[in-house]
PyMOL CGO cylinders between C-alpha atoms (Angstrom):
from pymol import cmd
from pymol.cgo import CYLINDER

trace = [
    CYLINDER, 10.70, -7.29, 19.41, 13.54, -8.26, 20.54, 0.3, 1, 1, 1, 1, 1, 1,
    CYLINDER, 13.54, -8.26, 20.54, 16.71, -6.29, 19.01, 0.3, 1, 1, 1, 1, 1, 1,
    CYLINDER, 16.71, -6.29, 19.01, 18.35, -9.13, 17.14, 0.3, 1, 1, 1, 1, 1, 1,
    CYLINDER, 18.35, -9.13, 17.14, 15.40, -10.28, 15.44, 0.3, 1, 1, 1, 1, 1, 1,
    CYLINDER, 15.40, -10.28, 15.44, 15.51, -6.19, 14.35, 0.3, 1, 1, 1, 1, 1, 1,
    CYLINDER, 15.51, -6.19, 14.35, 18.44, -6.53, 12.90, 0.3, 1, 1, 1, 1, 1, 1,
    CYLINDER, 18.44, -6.53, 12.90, 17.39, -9.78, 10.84, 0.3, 1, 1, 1, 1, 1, 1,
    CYLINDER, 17.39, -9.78, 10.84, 14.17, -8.21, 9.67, 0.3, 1, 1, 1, 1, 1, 1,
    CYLINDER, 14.17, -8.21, 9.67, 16.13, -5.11, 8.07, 0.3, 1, 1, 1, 1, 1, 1,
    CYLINDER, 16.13, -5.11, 8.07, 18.77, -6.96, 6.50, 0.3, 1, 1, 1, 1, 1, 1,
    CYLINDER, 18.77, -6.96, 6.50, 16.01, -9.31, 4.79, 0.3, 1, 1, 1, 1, 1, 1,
    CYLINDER, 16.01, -9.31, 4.79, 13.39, -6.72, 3.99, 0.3, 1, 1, 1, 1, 1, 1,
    CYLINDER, 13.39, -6.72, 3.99, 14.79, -4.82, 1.07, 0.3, 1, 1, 1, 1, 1, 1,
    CYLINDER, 14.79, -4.82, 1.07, 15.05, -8.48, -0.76, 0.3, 1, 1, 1, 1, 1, 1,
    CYLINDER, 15.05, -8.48, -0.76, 12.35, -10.29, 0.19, 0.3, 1, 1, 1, 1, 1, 1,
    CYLINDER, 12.35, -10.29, 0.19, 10.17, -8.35, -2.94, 0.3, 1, 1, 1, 1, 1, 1,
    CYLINDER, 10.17, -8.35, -2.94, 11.97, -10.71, -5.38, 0.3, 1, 1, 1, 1, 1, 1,
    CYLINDER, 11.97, -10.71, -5.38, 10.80, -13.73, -3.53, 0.3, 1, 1, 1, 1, 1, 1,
    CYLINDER, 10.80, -13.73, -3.53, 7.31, -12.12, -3.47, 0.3, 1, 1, 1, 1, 1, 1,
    CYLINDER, 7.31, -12.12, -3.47, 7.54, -12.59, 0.44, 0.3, 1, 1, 1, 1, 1, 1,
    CYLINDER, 7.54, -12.59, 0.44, 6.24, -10.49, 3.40, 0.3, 1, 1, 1, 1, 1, 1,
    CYLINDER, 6.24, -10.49, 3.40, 7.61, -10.57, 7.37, 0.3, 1, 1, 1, 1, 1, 1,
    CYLINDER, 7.61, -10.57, 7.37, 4.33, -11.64, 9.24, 0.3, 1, 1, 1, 1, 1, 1,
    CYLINDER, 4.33, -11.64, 9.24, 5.65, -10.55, 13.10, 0.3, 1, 1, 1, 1, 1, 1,
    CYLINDER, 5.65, -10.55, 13.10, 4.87, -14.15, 15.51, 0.3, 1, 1, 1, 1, 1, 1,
    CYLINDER, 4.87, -14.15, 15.51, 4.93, -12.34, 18.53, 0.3, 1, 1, 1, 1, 1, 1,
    CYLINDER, 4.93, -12.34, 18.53, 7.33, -10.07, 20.56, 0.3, 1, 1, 1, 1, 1, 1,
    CYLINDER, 7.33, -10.07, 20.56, 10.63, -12.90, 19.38, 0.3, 1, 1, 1, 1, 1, 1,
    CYLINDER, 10.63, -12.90, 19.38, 9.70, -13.84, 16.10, 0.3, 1, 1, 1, 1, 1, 1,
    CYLINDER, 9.70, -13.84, 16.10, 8.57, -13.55, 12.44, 0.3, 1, 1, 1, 1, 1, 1,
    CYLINDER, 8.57, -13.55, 12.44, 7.42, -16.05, 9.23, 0.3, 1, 1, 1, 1, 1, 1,
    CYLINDER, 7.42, -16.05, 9.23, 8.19, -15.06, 5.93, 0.3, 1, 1, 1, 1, 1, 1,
    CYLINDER, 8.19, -15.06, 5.93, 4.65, -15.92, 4.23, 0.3, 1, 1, 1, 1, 1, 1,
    CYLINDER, 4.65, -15.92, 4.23, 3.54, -16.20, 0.69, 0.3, 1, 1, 1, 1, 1, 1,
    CYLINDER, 3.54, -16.20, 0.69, 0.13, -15.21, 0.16, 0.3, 1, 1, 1, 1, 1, 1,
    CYLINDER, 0.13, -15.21, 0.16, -1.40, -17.48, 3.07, 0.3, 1, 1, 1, 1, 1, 1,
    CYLINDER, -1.40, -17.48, 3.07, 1.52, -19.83, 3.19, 0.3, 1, 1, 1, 1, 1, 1,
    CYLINDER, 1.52, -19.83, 3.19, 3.90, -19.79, 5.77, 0.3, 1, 1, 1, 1, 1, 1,
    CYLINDER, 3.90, -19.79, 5.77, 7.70, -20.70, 4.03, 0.3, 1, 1, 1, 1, 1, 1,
    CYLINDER, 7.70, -20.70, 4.03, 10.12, -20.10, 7.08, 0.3, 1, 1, 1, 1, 1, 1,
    CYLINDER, 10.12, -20.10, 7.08, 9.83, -18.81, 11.11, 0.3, 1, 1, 1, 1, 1, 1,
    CYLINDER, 9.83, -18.81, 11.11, 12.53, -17.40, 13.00, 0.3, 1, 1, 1, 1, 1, 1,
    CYLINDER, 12.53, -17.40, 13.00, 12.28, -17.14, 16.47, 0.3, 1, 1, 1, 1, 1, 1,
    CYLINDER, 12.28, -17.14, 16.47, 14.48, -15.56, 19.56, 0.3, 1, 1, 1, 1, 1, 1,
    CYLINDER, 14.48, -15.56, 19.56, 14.88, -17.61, 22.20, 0.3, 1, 1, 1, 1, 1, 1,
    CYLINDER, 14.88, -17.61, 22.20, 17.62, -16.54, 25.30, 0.3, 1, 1, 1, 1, 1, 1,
    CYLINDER, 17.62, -16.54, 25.30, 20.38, -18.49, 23.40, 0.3, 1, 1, 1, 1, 1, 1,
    CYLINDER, 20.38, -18.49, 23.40, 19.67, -19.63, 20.23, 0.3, 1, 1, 1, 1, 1, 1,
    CYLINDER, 19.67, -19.63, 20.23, 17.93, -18.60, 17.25, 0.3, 1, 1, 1, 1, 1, 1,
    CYLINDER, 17.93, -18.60, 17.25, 15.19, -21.13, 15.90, 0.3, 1, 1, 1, 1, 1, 1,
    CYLINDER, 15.19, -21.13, 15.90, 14.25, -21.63, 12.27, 0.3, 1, 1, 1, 1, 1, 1,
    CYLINDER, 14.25, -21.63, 12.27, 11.41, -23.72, 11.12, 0.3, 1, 1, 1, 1, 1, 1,
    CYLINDER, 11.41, -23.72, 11.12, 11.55, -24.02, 6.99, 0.3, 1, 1, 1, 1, 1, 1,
    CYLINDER, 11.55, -24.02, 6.99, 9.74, -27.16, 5.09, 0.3, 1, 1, 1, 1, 1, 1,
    CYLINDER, 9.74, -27.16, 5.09, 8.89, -29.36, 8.85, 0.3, 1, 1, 1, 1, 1, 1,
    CYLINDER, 8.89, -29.36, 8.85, 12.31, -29.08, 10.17, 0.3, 1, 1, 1, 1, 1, 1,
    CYLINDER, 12.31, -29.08, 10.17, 13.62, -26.87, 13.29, 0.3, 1, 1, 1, 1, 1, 1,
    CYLINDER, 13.62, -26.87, 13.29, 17.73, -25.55, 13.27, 0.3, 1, 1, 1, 1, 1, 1,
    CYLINDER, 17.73, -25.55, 13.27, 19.01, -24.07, 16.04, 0.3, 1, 1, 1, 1, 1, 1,
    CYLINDER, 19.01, -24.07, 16.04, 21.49, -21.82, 15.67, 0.3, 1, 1, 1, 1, 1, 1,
    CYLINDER, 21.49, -21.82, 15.67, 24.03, -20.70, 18.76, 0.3, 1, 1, 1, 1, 1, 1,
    CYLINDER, 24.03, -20.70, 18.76, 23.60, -16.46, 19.05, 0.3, 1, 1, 1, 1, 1, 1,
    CYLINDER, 23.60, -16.46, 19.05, 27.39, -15.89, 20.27, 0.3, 1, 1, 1, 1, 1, 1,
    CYLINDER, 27.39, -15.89, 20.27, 28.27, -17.77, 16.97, 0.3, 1, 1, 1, 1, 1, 1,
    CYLINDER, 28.27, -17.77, 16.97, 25.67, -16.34, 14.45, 0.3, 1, 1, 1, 1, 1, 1,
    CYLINDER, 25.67, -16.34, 14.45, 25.23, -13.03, 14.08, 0.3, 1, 1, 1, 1, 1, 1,
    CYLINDER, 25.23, -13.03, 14.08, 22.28, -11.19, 12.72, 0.3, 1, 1, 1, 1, 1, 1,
    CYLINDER, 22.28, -11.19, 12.72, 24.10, -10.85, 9.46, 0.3, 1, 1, 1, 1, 1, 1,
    CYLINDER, 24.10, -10.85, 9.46, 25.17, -14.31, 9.25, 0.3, 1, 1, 1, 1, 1, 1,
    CYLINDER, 25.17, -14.31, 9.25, 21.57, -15.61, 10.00, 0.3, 1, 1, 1, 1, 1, 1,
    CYLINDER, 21.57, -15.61, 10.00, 20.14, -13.16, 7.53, 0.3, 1, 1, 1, 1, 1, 1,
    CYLINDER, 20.14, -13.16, 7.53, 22.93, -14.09, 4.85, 0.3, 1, 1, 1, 1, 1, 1,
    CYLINDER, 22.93, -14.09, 4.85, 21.50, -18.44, 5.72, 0.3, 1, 1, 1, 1, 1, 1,
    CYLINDER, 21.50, -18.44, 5.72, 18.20, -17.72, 4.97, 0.3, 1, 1, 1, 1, 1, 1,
    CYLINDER, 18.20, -17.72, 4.97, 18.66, -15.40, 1.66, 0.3, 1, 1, 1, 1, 1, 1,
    CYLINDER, 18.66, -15.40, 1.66, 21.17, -18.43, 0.66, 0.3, 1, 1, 1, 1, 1, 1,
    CYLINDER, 21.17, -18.43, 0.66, 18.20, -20.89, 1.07, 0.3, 1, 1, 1, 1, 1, 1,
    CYLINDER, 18.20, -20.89, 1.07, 15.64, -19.13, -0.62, 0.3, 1, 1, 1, 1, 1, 1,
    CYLINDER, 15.64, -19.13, -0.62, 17.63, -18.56, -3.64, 0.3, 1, 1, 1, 1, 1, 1,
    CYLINDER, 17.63, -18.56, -3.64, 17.82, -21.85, -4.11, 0.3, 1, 1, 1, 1, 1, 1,
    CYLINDER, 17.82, -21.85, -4.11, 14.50, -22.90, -3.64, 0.3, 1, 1, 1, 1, 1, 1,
    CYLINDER, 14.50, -22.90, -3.64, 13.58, -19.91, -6.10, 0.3, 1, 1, 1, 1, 1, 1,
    CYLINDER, 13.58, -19.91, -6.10, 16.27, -22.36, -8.68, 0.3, 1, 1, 1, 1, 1, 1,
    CYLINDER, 16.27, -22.36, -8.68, 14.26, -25.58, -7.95, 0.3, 1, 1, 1, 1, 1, 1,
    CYLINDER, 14.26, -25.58, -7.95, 10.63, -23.95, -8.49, 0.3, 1, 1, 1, 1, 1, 1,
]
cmd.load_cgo(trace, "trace")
C-alpha cells in the first residue's frame, strides 16, 4: 500500500463509523469506502495524482498540491453532506 494512501486511510478511519462505512483495500494503491455491498467512493494512487471515483464521476487531484490531510479533509466534507441530503 502505498504510503500516502496510509496516511488517508488513518485520518478517515476513526470517522467513517458515523457514516456506517468500511475501507475495502482495491489493491496495493487503492481503497472504496463501501456500504454493506455498495461501493460509495474509490481512491486510488497513481505516480502523480490521486484518483477519486464517487456517484460515476473521476477527480484527479495533483499529489504536490494535496496532501493526505487535505484529500482526507475533501472526502469527510462530501460525505457529510450527502449524510444532509439522505
Amino acid at each position: 500500500m502505498s504510503e500516502y494512501i496510509e496516511q488517508v486511510k488513518e485520518i478517515l478511519r476513526p470517522e467513517l463509523g458515523k457514516y456506517g462505512l468500511k475501507i475495502l483495500p482495491r489493491g496495493k494503491n487503492a481503497f472504496s469506502l463501501v456500504r454493506g455491498s455498495s461501493i460509495v467512493m474509490t481512491v486510488r494512487d497513481t505516480p502523480e495524482q490521486v484518483e477519486v471515483s464517487y456517484k460515476g464521476k473521476k477527480y484527479n487531484y495533483d499529489k504536490w498540491y494535496t496532501k493526505p490531510e487535505h484529500l482526507a479533509a475533501m472526502i469527510l466534507n462530501v460525505l457529510e453532506v450527502q449524510e444532509k441530503q439522505v
